[in-house]
N, C-alpha and C positions, 0 to 999 in steps of 0.2 A: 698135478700135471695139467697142464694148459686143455680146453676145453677144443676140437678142432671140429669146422662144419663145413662140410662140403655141400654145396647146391648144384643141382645137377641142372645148366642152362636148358638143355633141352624138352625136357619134363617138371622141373619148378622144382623136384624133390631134393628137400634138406635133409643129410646125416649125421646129426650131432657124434661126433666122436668122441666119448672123454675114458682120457687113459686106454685108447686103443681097443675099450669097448661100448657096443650102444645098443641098451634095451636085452642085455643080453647075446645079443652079436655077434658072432666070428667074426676079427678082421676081415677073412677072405669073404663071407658071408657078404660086410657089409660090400666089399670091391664087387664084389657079383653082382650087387643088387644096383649097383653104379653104373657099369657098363651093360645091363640089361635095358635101364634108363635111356643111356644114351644112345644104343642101336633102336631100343624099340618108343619113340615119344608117345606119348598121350592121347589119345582120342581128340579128346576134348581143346586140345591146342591145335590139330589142325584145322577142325572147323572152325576156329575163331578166327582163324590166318584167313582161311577158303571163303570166308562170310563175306567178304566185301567184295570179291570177284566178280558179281551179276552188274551189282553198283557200278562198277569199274566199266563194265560194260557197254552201260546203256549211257551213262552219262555222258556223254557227247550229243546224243538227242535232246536233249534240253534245249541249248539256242537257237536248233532250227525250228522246233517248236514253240517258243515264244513268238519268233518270228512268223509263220504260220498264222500264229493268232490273232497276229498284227495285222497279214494282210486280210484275215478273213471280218475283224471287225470294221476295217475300213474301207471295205469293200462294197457294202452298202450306202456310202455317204456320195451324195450326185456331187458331180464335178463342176465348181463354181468357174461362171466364167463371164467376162465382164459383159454389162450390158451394151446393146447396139445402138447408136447412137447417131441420131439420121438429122436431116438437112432440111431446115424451109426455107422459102422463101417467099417474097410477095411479087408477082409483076405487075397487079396494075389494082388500083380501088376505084372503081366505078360511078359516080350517080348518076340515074336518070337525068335529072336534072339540076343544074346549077347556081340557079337564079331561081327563089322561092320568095311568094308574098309569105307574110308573117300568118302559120298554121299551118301550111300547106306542104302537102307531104310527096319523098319520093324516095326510090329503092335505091339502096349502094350498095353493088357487088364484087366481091374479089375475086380473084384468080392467082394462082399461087402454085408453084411446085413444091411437090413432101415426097421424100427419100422413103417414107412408111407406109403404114398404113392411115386412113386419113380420118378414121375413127378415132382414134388416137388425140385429134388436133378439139383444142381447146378455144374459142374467138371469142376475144372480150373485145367487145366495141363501147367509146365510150364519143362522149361529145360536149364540148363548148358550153353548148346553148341548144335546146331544144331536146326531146325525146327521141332515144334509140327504143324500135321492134323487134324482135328477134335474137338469138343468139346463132347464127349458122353464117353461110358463107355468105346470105344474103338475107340484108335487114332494110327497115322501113324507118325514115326518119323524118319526125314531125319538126318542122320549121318554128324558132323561138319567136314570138312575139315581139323580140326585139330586133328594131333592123341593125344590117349590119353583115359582116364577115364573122363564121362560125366554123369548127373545126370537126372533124369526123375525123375517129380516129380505131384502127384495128390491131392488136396486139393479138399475132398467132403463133401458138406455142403448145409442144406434145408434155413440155415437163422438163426439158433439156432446152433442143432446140427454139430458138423465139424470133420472131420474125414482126416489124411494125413500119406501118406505112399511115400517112393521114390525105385527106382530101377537104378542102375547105369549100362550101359552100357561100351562096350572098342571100341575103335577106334583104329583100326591098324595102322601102320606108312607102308604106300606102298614104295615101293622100285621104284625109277623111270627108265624108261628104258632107260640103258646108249648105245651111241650112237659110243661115243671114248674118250679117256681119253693117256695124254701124248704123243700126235705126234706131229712130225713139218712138217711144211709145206715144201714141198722140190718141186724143177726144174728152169729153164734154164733160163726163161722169170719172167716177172711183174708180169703176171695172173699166181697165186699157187693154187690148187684147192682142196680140200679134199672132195669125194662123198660116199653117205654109201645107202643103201638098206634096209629100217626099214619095219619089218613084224608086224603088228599089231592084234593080236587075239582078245583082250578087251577093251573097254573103262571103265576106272574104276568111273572117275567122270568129271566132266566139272568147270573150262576149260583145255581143254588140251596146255600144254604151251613147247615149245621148250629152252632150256636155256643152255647158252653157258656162258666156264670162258676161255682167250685167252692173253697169257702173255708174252710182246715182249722181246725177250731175248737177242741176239745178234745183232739186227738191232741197227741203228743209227738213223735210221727218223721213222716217223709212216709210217702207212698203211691206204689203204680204204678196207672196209669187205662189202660183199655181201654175202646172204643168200638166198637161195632160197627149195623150198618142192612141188616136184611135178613140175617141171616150174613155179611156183607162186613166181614173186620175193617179199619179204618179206624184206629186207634191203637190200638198195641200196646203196652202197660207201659210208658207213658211215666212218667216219673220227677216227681212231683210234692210238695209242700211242702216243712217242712225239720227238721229236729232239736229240740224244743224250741224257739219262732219265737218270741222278746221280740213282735213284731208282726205277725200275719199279715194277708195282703193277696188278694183274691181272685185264681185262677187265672185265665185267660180263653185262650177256645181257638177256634179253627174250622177247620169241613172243609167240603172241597167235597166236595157230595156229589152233583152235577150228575148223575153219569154213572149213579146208582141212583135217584134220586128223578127221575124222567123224566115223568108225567104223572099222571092222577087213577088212584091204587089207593091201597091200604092196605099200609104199610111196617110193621117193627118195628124200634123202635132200643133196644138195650143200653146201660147205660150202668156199667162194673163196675170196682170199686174192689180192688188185693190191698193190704190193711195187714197188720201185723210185729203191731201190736199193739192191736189194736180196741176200744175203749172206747166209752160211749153218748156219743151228740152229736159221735164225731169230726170227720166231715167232714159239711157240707153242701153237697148243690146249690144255689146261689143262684137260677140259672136255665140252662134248658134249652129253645133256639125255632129254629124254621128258617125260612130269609129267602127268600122268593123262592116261594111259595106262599101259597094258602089251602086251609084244611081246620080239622080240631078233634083232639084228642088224649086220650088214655085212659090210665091207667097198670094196667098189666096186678099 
């Protein structure tokens, strides 16, 4: 007899039936114990059903809750926001003055509109020829030693904004003060001497340089030259022209003489030739000037 098993959906419980009886069983026994199954289920099966109900519940708070967390960790972060971005300009760059002898110094100032604050503003001055003072809205500027047209120029700028304007300045060409020009050394003896009396009013710029051109003309051998400013000798027997010269070419010399010609007085400068063998017209002064001053000269 086939083997029959009933499962009771409700309650899980299996009743093997075989040949009509199970474990000992009444038919009606087992039918009883079926439909007691099925009116009355299991403990244990409705809490499994009932367990997820709380779950069921709450779960819909989750994505507001994420969300929440989102806005509370970004909620600390500052609010980026582009930078301000402000405006120069230059109206005018200034110098005292505009014509400078070579050294001579004078103030260049700007004026300018800034949209900010003016702390902020950065002035790179730069120049040509000669010495920029200062980095502000107002600098000092030493004049080049070379004459001429020179350039001033101001770049101002916060970092963004930039603003440039230039101002040219002149530089005078000074005229040096000449001493003598086309003499010869003339007398009797070896030692020939040439002496002058130089009056000095101004120092125009430093250094002050003494500069000689001396071109041996009829001589046959050289010479030694001494120089002297004040008693200070300044070159001592230096060795000059040459033997018999197929072509002579003028001497040319300089000294500084900064550290005796100092301000306005009256100097004396020597100027003294030893020749072997002294003939008329040997040697000439071409010239004889000092740079870096004004005044006038005498020959004693």
């Amino acid at each position: 007899m086939p083997n029959l098993v009933h499962r009771s959906a409700s309650s899980g419980l299996s009743v093997a039936l075989i040949g009509g009886e199970s474990n000992g069983m009444e038919p009606k026994d087992i039918y009883s114990e079926i439909m007691y199954c099925r009116t009355n289920p299991l403990p244990h099966r409705v809490q499994s059903q009932n367990r997820f109900k709380p779950f069921k519940g709450w779960i819909w708070l989750f994505p507001i809750c994420v969300f929440t967390l989102m806005l509370i960790g970004c909620g600390g972060d500052e609010i980026l926001t582009a930078p301000i971005r402000h405006t120069v300009e230059i109206s005018e760059l200034v110098p005292t003055s505009q014509t400078l002898d070579p050294g001579a110094t004078t103030t260049v100032a700007v004026t300018f509109n800034y949209s900010g604050d003016e702390a902020d503003l950065i002035f790179r001055w730069e120049a040509s020829s000669g010495q920029i003072i200062g980095s502000t809205s107002s600098v000092t500027y030493v004049a080049s030693d070379v004459p001429g047209a020179h350039t001033i120029t101001l770049e101002l700028t916060d970092g963004f904004a930039v603003a440039e304007e230039s101002v040219t300045v002149e530089v005078i060409a000074l005229q040096p003060l000449l001493i003598d020009s086309d003499t010869y050394w003339v007398g009797q003896g070896e030692r020939l001497v040439l002496k002058y009396q130089v009056s000095v009013v101004r120092i125009l710029h430093q250094p002050v340089l003494l500069r000689y051109s001396i071109l041996q003309d009829e001589a046959e051998v050289g010479a030694f030259l001494s120089l002297e400013v004040n008693g200070n000798l300044l070159v001592r027997e230096a060795a000059i022209g040459e033997v018999q010269p197929i072509e002579s070419g003028p001497i040319v010399g300089e000294v500084d003489v900064s550290g005796i010609i100092t301000g306005p007085a009256t100097y004396e400068i020597t100027v003294t030739l030893f020749v072997l063998n002294p003939v008329e017209r040997g040697w000439l002064l071409q010239k004889a000037e000092v740079i870096g001053v004004e005044g006038s000269s005498v020959r004693l």
